[in-house]
N, C-alpha and C positions, 0 to 999 in steps of 0.2 A: 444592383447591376450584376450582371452574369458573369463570372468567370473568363470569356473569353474575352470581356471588355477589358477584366482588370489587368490582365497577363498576357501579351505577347507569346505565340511560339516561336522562337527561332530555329526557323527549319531550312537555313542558308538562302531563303528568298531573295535580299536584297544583294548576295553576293555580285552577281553581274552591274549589278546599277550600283555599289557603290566604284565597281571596278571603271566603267563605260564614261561614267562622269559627266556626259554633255548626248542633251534631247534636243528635238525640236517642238515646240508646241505651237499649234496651229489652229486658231479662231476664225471659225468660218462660218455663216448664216446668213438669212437674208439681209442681215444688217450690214452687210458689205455692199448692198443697193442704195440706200441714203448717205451709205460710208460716211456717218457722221460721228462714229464711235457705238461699239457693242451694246452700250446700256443708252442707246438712241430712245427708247420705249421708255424708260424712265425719265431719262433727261427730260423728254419733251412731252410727259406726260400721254403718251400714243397712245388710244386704246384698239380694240382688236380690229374691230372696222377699220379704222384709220390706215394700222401697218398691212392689211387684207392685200393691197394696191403691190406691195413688193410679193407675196405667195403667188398671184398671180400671173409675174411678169420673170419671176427668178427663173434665168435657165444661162446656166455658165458653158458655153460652146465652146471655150478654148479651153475650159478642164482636162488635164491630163496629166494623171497622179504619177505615170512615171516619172516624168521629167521633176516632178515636188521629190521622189525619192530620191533622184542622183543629186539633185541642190545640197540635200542633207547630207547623203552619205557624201559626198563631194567635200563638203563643209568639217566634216571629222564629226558627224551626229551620230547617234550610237542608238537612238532610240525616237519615238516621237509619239506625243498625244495629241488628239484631233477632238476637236468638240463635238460630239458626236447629236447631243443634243447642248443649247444654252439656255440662258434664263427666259430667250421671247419662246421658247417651247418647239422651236422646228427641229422636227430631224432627217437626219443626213441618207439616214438608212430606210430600208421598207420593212417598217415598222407594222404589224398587224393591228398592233392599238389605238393606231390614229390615221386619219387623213392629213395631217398638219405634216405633211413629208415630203422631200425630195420628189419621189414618183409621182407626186400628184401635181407638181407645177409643170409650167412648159419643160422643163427638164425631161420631166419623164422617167427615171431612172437612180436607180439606188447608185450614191457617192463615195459611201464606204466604203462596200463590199472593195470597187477597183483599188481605190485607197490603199489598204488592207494587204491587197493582194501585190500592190507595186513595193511597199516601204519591206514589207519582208521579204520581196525577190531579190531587194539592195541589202539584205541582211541585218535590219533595222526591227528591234522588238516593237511593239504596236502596244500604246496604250491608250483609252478611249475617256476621255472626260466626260462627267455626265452632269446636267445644272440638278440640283434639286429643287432648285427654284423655280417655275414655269407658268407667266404671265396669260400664258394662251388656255389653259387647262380652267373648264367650266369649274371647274372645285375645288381649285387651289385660292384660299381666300386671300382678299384682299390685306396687303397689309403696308408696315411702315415702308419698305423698297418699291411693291407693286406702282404700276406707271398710272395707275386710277385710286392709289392711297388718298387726294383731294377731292375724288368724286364721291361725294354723301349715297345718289342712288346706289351707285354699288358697294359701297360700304353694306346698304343695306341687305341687299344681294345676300352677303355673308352668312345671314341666319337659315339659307336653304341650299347652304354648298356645305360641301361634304368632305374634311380634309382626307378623311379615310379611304373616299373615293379615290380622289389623289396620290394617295399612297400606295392605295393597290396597284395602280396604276406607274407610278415610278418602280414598285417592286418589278413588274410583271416586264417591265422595258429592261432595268437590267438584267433579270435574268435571260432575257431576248438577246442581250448582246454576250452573254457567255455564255449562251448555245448556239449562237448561226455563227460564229467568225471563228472557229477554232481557241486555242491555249491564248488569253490577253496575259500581258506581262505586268501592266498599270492599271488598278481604276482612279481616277483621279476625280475625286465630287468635290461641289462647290455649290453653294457654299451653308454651312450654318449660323443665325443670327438669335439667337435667343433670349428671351426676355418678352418685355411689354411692346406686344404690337411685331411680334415677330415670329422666328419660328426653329426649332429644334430638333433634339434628339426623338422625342413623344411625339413629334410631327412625321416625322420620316419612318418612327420605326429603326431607328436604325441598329438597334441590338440584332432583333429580325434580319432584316436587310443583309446587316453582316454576317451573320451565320450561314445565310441563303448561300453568300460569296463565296465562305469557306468551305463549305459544301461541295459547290459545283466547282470551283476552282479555286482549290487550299494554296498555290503557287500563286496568283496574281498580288501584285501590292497595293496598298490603298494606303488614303492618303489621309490627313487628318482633321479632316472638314464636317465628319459626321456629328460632333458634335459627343462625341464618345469616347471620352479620356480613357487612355489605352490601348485604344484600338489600333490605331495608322501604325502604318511598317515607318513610317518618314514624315518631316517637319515640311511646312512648305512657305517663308517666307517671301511675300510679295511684292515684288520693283524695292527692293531692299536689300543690299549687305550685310551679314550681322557681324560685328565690330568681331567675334569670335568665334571659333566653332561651339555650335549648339551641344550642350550636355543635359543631361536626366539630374535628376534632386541629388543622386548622388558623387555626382561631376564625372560620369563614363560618358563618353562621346556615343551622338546619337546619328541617326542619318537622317539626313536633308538636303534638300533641293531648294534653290533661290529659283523660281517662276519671274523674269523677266522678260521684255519688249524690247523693239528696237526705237520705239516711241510713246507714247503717252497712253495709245489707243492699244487694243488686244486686237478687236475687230479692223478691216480695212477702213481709212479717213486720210481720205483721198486730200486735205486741206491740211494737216499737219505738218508743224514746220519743226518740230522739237523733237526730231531724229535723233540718235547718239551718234556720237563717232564712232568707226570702228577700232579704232585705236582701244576707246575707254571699254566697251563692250570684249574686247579680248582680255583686259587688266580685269573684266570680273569674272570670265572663264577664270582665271588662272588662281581670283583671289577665292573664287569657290572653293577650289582643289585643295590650295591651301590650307582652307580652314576645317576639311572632312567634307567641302559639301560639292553638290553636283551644280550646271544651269543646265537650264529648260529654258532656253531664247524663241520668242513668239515671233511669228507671220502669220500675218493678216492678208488672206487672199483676196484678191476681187471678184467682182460679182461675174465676172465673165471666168473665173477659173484659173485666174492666174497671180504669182507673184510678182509683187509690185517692184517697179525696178528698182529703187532702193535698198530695198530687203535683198533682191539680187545681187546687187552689189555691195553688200557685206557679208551672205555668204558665201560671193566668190573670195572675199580679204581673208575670212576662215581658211575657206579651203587653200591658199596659199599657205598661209601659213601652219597649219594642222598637218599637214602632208609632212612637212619637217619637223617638225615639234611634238605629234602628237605623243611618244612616248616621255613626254615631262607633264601628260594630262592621264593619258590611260593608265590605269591600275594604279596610281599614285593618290597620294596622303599628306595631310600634315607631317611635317618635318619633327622627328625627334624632338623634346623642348631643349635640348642638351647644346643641340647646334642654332645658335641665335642669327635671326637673318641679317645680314648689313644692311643699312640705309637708302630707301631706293631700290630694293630688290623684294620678289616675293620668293619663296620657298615652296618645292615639294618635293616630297619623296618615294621613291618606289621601294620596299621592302624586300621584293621579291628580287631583282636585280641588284637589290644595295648600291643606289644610286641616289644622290641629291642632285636637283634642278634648281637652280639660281636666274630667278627670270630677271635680267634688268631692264628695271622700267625705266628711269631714269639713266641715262648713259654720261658716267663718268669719265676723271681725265686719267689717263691709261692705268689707274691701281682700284681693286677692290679690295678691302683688308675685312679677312673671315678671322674672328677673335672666339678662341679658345681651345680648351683641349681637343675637345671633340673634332672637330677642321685639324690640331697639329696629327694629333694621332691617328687620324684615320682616314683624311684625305690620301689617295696616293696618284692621281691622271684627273686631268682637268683639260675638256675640248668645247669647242662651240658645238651643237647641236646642229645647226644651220646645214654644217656645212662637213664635220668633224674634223677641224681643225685644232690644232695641240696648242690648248694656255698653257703661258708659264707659270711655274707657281714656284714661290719664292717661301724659303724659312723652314725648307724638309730637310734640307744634309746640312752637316757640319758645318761646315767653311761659309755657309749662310747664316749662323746663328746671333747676326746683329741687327737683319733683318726680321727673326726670327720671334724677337722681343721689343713689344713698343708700349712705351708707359707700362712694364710691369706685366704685361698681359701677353700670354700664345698667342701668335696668328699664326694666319697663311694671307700671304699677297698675291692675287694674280694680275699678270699687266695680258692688259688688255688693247687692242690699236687703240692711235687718237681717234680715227674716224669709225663711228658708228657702223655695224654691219645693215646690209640690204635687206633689214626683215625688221617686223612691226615691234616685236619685242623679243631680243637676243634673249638667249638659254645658254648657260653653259654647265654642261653634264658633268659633277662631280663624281666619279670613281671613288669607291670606300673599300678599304681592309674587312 
C-alpha cells in the first residue's frame, strides 16, 4: 500500500468541521417515489426494468433548494451532504457519462448544481456523497447486496461484465464532480464490503481514486468507507452513539461524525411511524460534542422536492433552540477529564473562550453539586445560556465554606429554580479562571 494510505497529512483540513460540529445530510433519488426506504431495490429485489417506471415519471415541481438551505442554516447546520449519486446509480447532476440522470426525466434539469449554489449563499460548506455501489451500472457485477444477487441468469451475466469498466467510470464521475462545482469541503463514499461475494479496495481502485482526490483537491475531506486503512480524514459511525470519544491504537482522539436519521429510513417512507423525538435527537447533538464528535442529521426529501413535515418540524425544534445555545455546540469539545460531569448533565467545552457548558438533561430539585478541585478553583460566574441569567454558586468565599465540603470532597453548588426553564434542554455557561 502506498504511503498516502498509510499516513495521513495534517494540513489543518478538518479544522472547520471539527469547529462547526452539526451537518445536514440529505438522501434523495428516485427512491423517494415508492418512498418505501432507499434500499427499496434491494429489499424487493427490483430489477432495472422494474424500477425504469419511477426514471420515467420522476420530476419534483415543488423543488426549491433555497428554502432546504435556510431550513438548515435556520436549524444551526453548518455544513451539508447530498447524495449526489446512491446505490440504485441515479444522478442528480448532468452528468456526461450517463443518461440515468436528473436531466433526462420529466424533470429535465440538473438538481445540484441549484443545490450547490443555494446551501453556499446560506454560508453552508457543500459536501457531496457518492455510492460506490451502483445496481443500475451494465458492469457492476452482481453480488451478495445487489437486488438480483437470487437471480442465477444474471449471476451468469457476470462472466461478461467488466468491474474495470465500472470503475473507470465511478473514477471519471468523481472527478466530474470536483471539476464543475467549484472547492467541495466533504467526499463522503459509501460504502465498502469486502470479502466473499463482495467488494472492495481492488474493486474501486481506491488507492487510485484517492490520489486522483488529492490531486485535484488536496483540501476536501474524505471519509472512511474506501476501504483503505489510513486514508479518511474522519470515522463515521452509523444510527449509533459510541459509548466514547473515538481514539487511534494510541489513545489520541480522532475525528468523527455520528451519520444519523430522524427515522429508520435515509430515503423518503412516507409509512413510517418510528420517528425520534426531538427532545432525544438534540441529547445526541450535544452527546456528539461531548465526546469530540460531530452529527450529520438526515432528510429524506419527497419526490415532488420537498421536506417532509416532520423533518420540518424538528428542524424548526433545532432552530429554536441553536439560536440560544449554539455557542455550547460551536467550536466546543470534550470537557477536560479533570472536571467530572454530575449526574444527568452532559459537558462541553470551548477552549478558546475558557468556558464549560453543563447541559441539563435531566432537571433537578434546585442544587447541582460540581465535585472537585478543578470546579473550586476555577469556576468563577455561572449564568443560563438561555437567557443569561446569573446562577448562584455556592462554596467560593470564606463564610461558605460548610457548603464548600461535602463527604470529604470540593464542590461548587449551584441552585437552580424549582421550575424548569422554557427550552428543550437548559445550559448553563460556566466562566473559568
Amino acid at each position: 500500500m502506498a504511503n498516502s494510505a498509510k499516513k495521513k497529512v495534517d494540513n489543518g483540513r478538518t479544522d472547520w468541521f471539527v469547529h462547526d460540529r452539526f451537518g445536514m445530510f440529505i438522501h434523495w433519488g428516485l427512491y423517494s417515489m415508492p418512498a418505501r426506504h432507499e434500499w427499496v431495490r434491494h429489499n424487493e429485489k427490483i430489477s432495472n426494468e422494474q424500477y425504469q417506471k419511477y426514471f420515467g415519471r420522476f420530476n419534483p415541481d415543488l423543488y426549491n433548494p433555497k428554502d432546504w438551505a435556510r431550513m438548515a442554516k435556520d436549524a444551526g447546520m453548518k455544513y451539508f451532504v447530498i447524495t449526489t449519486k446512491h446505490h440504485e446509480g441515479f444522478c442528480l447532476w448532468d452528468s456526461k457519462y450517463t443518461d440515468y440522470k436528473a436531466p433526462k426525466t420529466p424533470c429535465g434539469k440538473d438538481l445540484l448544481k441549484p443545490m450547490v449554489e443555494a446551501f453556499r449563499n446560506e454560508g453552508l460548506k457543500v459536501g457531496f456523497y457518492y455510492s460506490l455501489i451502483d445496481w443500475h451500472h451494465p458492469h457492476f457485477t452482481v453480488d451478495k447486496l445487489h437486488p438480483m444477487r437470487e437471480n442465477q441468469e444474471e449471476r451468469k451475466k457476470n462472466a461478461h461484465r467488466n468491474i474495470k469498466k465500472y470503475t473507470d467510470y465511478l473514477h471519471s464521475q468523481v472527478r466530474e464532480l470536483l471539476t464543475k462545482f467549484g472547492d467541495i469541503d466533504i467526499l463522503w463514499f459509501d460504502f465498502s464490503y469486502p470479502g466473499e461475494d463482495g467488494k472492495g479496495r481492488d474493486d474501486w481502485q481506491s488507492q487510485k481514486l484517492l490520489d486522483m482526490i488529492r490531486k485535484l483537491q488536496p483540501n476536501v475531506m474524505i471519509d472512511n468507507r474506501l476501504n483503505l486503512p489510513g486514508s479518511g480524514d474522519f470515522e463515521t459511525p452509523e444510527q449509533f452513539q459510541p459509548l466514547e470519544g473515538l481514539k487511534d491504537k494510541d489513545g489520541n482522539p480522532i475525528v468523527w461524525e455520528a451519520c444519523q436519521t430522524f427515522s429508520g429510513s435515509w430515503g423518503y417512507h412516507r409509512d413510517e411511524q418510528s420517528w425520534r423525538e426531538p427532545d432525544e435527537l438534540l441529547r445526541t447533538l450535544i452527546d456528539s460534542v461531548s465526546k469530540n464528535g460531530n452529527l450529520l442529521l438526515n432528510v429524506g426529501p419527497t419526490a415532488r422536492g420537498e421536506f417532509d413535515y416532520r423533518a420540518q418540524d424538528r428542524l424548526a425544534f433545532f432552530a429554536e433552540w441553536m439560536r440560544r445555545h449554539g455557542r455550547s455546540i460551536y467550536g466546543c469539545r470534550q470537557a477536560p477529564p479533570e472536571f467530572k460531569c454530575p449526574a444527568g448533565c452532559s459537558l462541553t467545552y470551548n477552549p478558546v473562550a475558557n468556558r464549560l457548558y453543563l447541559h441539563i438533561l435531566a432537571w433537578p430539585y434546585k442544587h447541582i453539586t460540581m465535585t472537585g478541585k478543578a470546579y473550586t478553583d476555577r469556576v468563577e460566574y455561572a449564568q443560563f445560556l438561555h437567557d443569561g441569567s446569573e446562577i448562584l454558586l455556592r462554596g467560593l468565599e470564606p463564610w461558605q465554606e460548610a457548603n464548600h465540603k461535602l463527604g470529604g470532597k470540593e464542590n461548587i453548588s449551584i441552585t437552580l429554580p424549582q421550575t424548569k426553564p422554557n427550552v428543550a434542554v437548559p445550559v448553563v455557561e460556566l466562566f473559568l479562571k
